[in-house]
C-alpha positions in Angstrom: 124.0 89.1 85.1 124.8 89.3 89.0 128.1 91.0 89.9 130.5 90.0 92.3 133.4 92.1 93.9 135.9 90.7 95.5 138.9 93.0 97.0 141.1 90.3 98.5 140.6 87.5 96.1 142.8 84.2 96.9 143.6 80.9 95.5 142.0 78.3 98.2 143.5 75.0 99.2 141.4 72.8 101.4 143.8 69.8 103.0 142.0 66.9 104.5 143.9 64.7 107.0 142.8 61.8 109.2 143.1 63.9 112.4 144.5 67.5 113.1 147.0 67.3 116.0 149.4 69.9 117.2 153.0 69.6 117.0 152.5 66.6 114.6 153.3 65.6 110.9 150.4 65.0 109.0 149.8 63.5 106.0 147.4 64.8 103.9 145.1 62.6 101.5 143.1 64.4 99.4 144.0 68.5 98.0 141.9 70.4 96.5 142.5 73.6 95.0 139.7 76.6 93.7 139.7 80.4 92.8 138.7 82.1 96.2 137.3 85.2 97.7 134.1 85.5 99.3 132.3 87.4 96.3 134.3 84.1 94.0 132.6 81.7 96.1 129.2 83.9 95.7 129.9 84.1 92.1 130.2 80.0 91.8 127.3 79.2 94.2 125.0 81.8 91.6 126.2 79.5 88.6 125.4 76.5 89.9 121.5 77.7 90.0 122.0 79.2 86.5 122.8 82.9 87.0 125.1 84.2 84.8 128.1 86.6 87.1 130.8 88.7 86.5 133.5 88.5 89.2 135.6 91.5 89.8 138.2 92.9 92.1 142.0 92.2 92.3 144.3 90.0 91.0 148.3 89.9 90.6 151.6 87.9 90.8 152.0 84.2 90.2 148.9 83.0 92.1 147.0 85.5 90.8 147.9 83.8 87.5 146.8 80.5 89.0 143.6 82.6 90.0 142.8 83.2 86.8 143.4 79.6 85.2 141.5 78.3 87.9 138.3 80.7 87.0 138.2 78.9 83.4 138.6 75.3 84.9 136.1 75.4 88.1 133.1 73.9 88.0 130.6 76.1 86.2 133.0 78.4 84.7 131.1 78.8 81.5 128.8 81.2 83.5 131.6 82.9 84.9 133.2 86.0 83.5 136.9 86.9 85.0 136.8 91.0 85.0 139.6 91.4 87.5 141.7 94.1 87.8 145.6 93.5 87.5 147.8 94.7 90.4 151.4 94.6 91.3 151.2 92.7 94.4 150.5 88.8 94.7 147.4 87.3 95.5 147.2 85.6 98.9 146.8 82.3 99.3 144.4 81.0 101.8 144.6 77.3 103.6 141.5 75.1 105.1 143.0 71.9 106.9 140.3 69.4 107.3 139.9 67.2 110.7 138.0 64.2 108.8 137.6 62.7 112.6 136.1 65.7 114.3 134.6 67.8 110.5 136.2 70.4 112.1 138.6 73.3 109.9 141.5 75.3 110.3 141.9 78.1 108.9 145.4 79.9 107.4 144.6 83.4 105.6 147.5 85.4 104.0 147.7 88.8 103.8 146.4 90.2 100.5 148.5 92.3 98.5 149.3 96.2 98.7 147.0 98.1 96.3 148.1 101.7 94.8 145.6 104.5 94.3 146.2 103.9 90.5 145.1 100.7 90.9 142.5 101.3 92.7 141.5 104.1 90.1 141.7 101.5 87.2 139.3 98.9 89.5 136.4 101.9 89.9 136.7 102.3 86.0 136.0 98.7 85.2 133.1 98.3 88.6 132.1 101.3 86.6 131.8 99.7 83.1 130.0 96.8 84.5 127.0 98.4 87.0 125.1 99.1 84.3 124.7 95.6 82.9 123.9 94.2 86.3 121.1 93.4 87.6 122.7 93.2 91.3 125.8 93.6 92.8 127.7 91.6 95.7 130.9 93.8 97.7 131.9 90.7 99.9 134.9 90.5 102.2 138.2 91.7 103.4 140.0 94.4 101.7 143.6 94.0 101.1 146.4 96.8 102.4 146.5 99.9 100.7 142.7 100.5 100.4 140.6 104.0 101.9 138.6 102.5 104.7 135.7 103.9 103.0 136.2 101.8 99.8 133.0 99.8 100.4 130.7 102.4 100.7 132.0 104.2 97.8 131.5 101.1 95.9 127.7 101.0 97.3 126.9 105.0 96.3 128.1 104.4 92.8 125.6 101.3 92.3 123.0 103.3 94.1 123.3 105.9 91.8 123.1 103.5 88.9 120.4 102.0 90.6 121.6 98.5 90.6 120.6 96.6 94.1 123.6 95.7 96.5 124.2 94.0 99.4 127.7 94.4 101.3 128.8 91.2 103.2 132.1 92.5 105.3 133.0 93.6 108.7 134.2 96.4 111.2 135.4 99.9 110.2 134.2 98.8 106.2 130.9 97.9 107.2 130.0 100.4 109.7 130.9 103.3 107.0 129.0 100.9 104.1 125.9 101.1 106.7 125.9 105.1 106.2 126.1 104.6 102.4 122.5 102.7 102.7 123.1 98.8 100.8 119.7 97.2 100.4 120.9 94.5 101.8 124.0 93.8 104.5 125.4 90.3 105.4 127.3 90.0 109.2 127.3 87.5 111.5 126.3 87.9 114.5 129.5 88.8 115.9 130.1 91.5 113.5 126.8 92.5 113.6 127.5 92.9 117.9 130.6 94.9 116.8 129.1 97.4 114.9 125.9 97.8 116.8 127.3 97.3 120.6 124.4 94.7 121.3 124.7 91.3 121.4 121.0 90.3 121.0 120.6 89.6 117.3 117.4 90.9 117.1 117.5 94.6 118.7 121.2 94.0 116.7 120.0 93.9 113.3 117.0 96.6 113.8 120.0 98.5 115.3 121.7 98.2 111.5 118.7 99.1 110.0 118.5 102.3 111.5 122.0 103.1 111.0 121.2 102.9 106.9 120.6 99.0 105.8 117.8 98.8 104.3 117.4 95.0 105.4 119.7 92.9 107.3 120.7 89.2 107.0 122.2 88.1 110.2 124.0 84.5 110.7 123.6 82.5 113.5 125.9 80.0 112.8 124.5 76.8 113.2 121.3 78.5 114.4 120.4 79.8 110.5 120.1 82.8 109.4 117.8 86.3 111.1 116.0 89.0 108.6 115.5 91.7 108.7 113.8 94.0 106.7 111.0 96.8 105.9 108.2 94.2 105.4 109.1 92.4 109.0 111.3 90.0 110.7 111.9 86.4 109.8 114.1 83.7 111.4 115.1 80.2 109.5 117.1 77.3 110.7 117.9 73.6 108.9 116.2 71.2 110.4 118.8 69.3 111.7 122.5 69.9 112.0 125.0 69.0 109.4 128.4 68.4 110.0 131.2 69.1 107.5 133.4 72.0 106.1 131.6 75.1 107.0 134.3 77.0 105.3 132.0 79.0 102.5 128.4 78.7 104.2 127.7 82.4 104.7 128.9 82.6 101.0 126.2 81.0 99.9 123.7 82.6 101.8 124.4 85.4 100.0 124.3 83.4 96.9 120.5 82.5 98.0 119.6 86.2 99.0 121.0 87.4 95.4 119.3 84.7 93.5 116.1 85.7 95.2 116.1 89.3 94.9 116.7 88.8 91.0 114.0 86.5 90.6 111.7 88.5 92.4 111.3 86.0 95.5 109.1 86.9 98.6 111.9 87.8 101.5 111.0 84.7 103.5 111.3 82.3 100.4 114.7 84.2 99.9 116.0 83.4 103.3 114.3 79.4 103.4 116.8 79.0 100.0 120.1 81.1 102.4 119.7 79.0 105.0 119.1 75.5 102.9 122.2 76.6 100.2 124.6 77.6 103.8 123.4 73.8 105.1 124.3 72.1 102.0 127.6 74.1 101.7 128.5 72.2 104.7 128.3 68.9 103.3 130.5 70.0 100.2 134.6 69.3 100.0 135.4 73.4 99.5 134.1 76.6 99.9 131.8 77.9 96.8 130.2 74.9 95.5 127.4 72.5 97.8 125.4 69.1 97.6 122.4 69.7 95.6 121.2 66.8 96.7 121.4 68.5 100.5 120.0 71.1 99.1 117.3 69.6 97.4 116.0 67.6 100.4 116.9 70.8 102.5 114.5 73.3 101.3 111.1 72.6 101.5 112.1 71.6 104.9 113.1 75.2 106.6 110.8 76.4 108.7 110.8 80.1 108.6 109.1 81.6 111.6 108.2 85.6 111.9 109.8 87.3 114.6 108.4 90.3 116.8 109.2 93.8 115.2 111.6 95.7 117.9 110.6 99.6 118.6 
């Protein structure tokens, strides 16, 4: 099975309306409603190919209880195991509003709960439990209020030590300290990846990561696909034409399509042609965590990946 961590798990709503206006009432014709989290959405892409997962984290208060009724419900929930951890706090609820006119979204995030060190304790016993079983692990996103900065690259030392591949997909202080810890594989975009690297050229950037203790780096260009990486070379992969839609969720399933790779034993450059066709397809799908397989389908044997120039 794949593992998936998710500190600041949410319930999504994704609101569609005719056109977004400020200052307006709107009237919103179509809800939908599905456990969220970037490592949730990971987990839900990795079912939909046939992987098995194990989604852990935090979860507490009424819409954590809606979290967890949700995770039996969704879409491919029979390959889903819920091994969250209980905490005090309530889950946060996060909000996509829809412009059907223009594709584009807006997006609402609340804050995620305060977590005790007790809590936290009870979470590292149950991440723990499960790393052995694994046969790689996701740590993907925010982390909610009352967490040691350094939480993610604890979280990568233990599965190195149990010798479990990881990839971290977060941002800032987080990732920078996950860097030192050495993931195998690290997930920005390419404005987090400028953050952390103080270069904006994504190519110098990600080498930049590398040296600083990835041991390969997936950088997102947005609409411009997806850069990697990594100690075999350098690959950049676009879609072949631009999509538009919700791309609330795409770098979610990129990961999705890096994980599902590395556990099938895929080439690197196959790995990144399926990130870059899953993120595309993810775009033409209502909600984050699911995509049109039918995009994806015509997608992928479409992606040109083209080797880049190793940097000093």
């Amino acid at each position: 099975m794949i593992l998936t961590v998710t500190l600041n798990t949410a319930v999504d709503l994704t609101y569609r309306v005719p056109r977004l206006e400020p200052h307006c009432v709107h009237h919103v014709h179509d809800v939908t409603e599905r456990p969220g989290g970037k490592g949730l959405n990971v987990a839900r892409v990795l079912a939909a190919l046939g992987h098995d997962t194990v989604v852990t984290g935090f979860a507490g208060g009424r819409t954590g209880e809606e979290l967890h009724a949700l995770l039996r419900t969704a879409p491919g929930s029979h390959r889903v195991t819920d091994a969250l951890t209980a905490v005090r706090g309530n889950t946060r609820r996060t909000v996509a509003v829809v412009d059907d006119t223009t594709g584009d979204t807006t997006q609402l995030n609340e804050p995620g709960p305060q977590v005790s060190a007790e809590e936290w304790t009870a979470f590292v016993t149950t991440y723990e439990r499960l790393l052995p079983d694994a046969s790689a692990v996701a740590l993907c996103g925010s982390m909610p209020r009352g967490l040691p900065v350094g939480a993610y690259a604890a979280l990568v030392r233990e599965a190195r030590v149990a010798g479990v591949p990881v990839l971290l997909d977060t941002s800032g202080e987080p990732l920078l300290r996950g860097l030192a810890a050495r993931p195998d594989v690290v997930k920005p975009n390419i404005d987090e990846l400028a953050g952390i690297t103080g270069t904006s050229e994504p190519l110098r950037a990600a080498y930049e990561a590398r040296r600083r203790g990835a041991n390969a780096v997936a950088a997102s260009l947005g609409a411009d696909g997806v850069l990697l990486v990594t100690p075999d070379g350098a690959w950049r992969a676009a879609p072949p034409s631009r999509l538009v839609g919700n791309p609330t969720g795409a770098g979610d399933s990129a990961v999705a399509g890096l994980l599902s790779g590395l556990v099938e034993g895929l080439p690197w450059p196959d790995r990144l042609a399926r990130a870059v066709a899953l993120s595309a397809a993810t775009v033409r799908a209502p909600v984050a965590g699911e995509f049109d397989t039918a995009t994806y389908a015509d997608l992928l044997p479409r992606v040109v990946v083209t080797e880049q120039a190793r940097v000093g």
